[in-house]
C-alpha positions as CSV (number, residue, x, y, z in Angstrom):
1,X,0.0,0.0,0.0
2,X,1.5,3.3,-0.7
3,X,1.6,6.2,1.2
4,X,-1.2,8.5,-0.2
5,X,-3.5,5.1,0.4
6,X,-2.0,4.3,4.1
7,X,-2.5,8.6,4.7
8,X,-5.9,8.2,3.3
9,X,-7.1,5.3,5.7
10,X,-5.6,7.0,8.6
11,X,-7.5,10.7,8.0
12,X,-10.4,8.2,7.9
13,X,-9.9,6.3,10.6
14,X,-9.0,9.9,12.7
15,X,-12.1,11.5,11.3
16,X,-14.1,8.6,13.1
17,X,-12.3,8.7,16.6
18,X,-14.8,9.8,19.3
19,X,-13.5,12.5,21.2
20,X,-14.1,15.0,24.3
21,X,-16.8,16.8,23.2
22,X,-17.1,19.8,26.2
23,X,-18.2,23.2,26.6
24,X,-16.9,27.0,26.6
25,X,-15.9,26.1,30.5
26,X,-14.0,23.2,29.3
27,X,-16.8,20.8,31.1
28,X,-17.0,17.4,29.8
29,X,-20.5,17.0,27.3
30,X,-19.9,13.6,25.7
31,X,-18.1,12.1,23.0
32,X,-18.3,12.7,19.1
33,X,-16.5,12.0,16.0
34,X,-13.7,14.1,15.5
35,X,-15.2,15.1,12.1
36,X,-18.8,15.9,13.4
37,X,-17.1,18.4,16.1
38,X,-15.1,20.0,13.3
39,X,-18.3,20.1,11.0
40,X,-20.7,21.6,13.9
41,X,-17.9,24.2,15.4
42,X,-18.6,22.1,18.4
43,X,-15.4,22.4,21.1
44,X,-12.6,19.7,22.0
45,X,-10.1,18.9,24.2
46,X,-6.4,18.7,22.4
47,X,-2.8,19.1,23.6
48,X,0.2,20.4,22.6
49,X,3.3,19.0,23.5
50,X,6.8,21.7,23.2
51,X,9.3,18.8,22.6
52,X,13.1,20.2,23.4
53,X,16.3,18.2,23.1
54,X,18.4,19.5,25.8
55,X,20.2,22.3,24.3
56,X,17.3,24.2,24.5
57,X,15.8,23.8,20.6
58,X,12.1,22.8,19.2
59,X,11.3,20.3,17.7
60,X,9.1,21.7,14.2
61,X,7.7,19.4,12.0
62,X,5.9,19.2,9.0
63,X,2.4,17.7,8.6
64,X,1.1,15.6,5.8
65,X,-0.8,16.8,3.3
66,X,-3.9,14.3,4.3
67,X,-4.5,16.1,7.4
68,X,-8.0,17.8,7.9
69,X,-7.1,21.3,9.4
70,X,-3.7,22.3,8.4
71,X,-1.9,20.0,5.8
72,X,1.6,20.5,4.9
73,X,2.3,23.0,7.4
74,X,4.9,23.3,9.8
75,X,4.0,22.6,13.9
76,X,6.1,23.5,16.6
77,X,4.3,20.7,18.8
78,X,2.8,17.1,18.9
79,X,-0.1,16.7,19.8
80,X,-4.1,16.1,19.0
81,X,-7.3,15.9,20.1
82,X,-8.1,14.3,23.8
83,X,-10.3,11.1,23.4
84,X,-13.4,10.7,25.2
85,X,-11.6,8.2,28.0
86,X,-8.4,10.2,28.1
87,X,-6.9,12.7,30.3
88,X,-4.9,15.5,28.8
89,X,-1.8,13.9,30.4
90,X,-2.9,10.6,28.7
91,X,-3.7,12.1,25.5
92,X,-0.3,13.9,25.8
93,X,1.5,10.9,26.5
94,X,-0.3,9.1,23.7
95,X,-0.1,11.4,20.6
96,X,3.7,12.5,21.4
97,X,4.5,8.7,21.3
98,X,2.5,8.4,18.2
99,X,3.9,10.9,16.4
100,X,7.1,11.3,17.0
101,X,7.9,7.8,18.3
102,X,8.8,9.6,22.2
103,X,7.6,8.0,25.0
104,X,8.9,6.9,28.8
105,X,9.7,11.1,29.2
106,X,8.5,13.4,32.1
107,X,5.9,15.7,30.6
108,X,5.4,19.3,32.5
109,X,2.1,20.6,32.4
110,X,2.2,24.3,31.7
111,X,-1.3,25.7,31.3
112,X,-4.3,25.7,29.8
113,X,-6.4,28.2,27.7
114,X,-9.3,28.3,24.7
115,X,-8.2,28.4,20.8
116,X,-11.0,29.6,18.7
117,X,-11.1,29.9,15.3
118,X,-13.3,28.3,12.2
119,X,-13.3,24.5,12.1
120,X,-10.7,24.0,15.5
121,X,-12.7,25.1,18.8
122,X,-10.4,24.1,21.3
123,X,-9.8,23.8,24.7
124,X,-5.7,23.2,24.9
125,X,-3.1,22.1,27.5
126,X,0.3,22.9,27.2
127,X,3.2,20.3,28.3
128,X,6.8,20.3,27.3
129,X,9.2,17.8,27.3
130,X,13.0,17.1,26.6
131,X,14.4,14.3,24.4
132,X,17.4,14.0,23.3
133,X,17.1,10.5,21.7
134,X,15.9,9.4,17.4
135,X,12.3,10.7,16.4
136,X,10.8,7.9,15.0
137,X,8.0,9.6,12.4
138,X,4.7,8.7,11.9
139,X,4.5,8.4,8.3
140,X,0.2,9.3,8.2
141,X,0.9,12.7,9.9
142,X,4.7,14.0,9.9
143,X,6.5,14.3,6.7
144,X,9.8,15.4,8.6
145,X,11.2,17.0,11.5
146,X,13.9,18.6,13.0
147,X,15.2,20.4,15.9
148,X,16.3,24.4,15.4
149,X,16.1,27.3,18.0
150,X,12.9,28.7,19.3
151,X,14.0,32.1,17.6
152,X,14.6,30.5,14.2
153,X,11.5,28.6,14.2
154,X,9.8,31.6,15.2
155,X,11.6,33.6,12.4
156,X,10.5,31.2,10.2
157,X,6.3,31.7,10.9
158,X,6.6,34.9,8.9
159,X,8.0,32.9,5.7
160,X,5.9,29.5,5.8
161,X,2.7,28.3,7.2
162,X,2.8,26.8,11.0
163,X,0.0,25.8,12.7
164,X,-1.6,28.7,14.2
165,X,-3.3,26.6,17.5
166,X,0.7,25.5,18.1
167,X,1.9,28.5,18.0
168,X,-0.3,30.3,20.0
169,X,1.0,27.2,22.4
170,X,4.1,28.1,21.8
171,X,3.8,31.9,22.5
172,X,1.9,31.1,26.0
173,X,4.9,29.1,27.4
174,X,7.1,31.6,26.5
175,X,5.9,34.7,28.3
């Protein structure tokens, strides 16, 4: 199976996932489809994980083109949406293993605060982590990554597309 085909299953299988459903106070509703919250401008959970190696740089990556909000953009975090069983730790823990192929790190919990804009309603908890070890991709959602300092990467927002939830991430854990 090639890749467009294996990206394609995976944005389907993602569209289907049942997640926190909650409202403007962040309180827990239900679960729905990750595509029917997107479709209704309904509000989720999701988290953002600021991955460092330990001489202080990001790690950016790109997303694939299959994604539903976002494709081929740059992010300056993993992360995703917070099932409807998950925790934002959990969910944390889960997506940056996912992704980027990280797990067994501490994760600090930074803060949390509401994204809103069309088609990603989100209530969003910061963690960071540091790694110093491979990245092992996931080939359905990362196309590449890399590690460069948090100045460069934020040079580089005025000259490519990030990921405008990440960044506002990104911009809260640094003041």
């Amino acid at each position: 199976m090639d890749n467009a085909s294996k990206e394609a299953r995976h944005r389907a299988a993602s569209d289907a996932e049942q997640i926190a459903w909650v409202d403007a106070d962040d309180h827990l509703l239900g679960a729905l489809a990750r595509a029917e919250l997107r479709e209704r401008g309904l509000i989720g959970r999701g988290t953002f994980i600021l991955l460092f190696n330990s001489a202080g740089e990001l790690c950016v990556h790109r997303r694939t083109l299959s994604k539903a909000i976002y494709p081929g953009y740059w992010d300056v975090a993993a992360g995703g949406m917070v099932q409807a069983d998950e925790s934002y730790a959990e969910s944390a823990a889960r997506e940056l293993e996912e992704e980027l192929g990280v797990s067994g790190v501490p994760l600090t919990e930074h803060e949390h605060f509401f994204f809103d804009q069309p088609d990603n309603r989100l209530w969003c908890a910061v963690f960071s982590a540091v790694w110093d070890g491979p990245l092992r991709l996931q080939p359905e959602e990362v196309l590449e990554a890399r590690f460069i300092p948090v100045d460069q990467a934020l040079r580089e927002t005025l000259e490519k597309p990030y990921c405008p939830d990440s960044l506002a991430a990104l911009k809260r854990y640094l003041q």
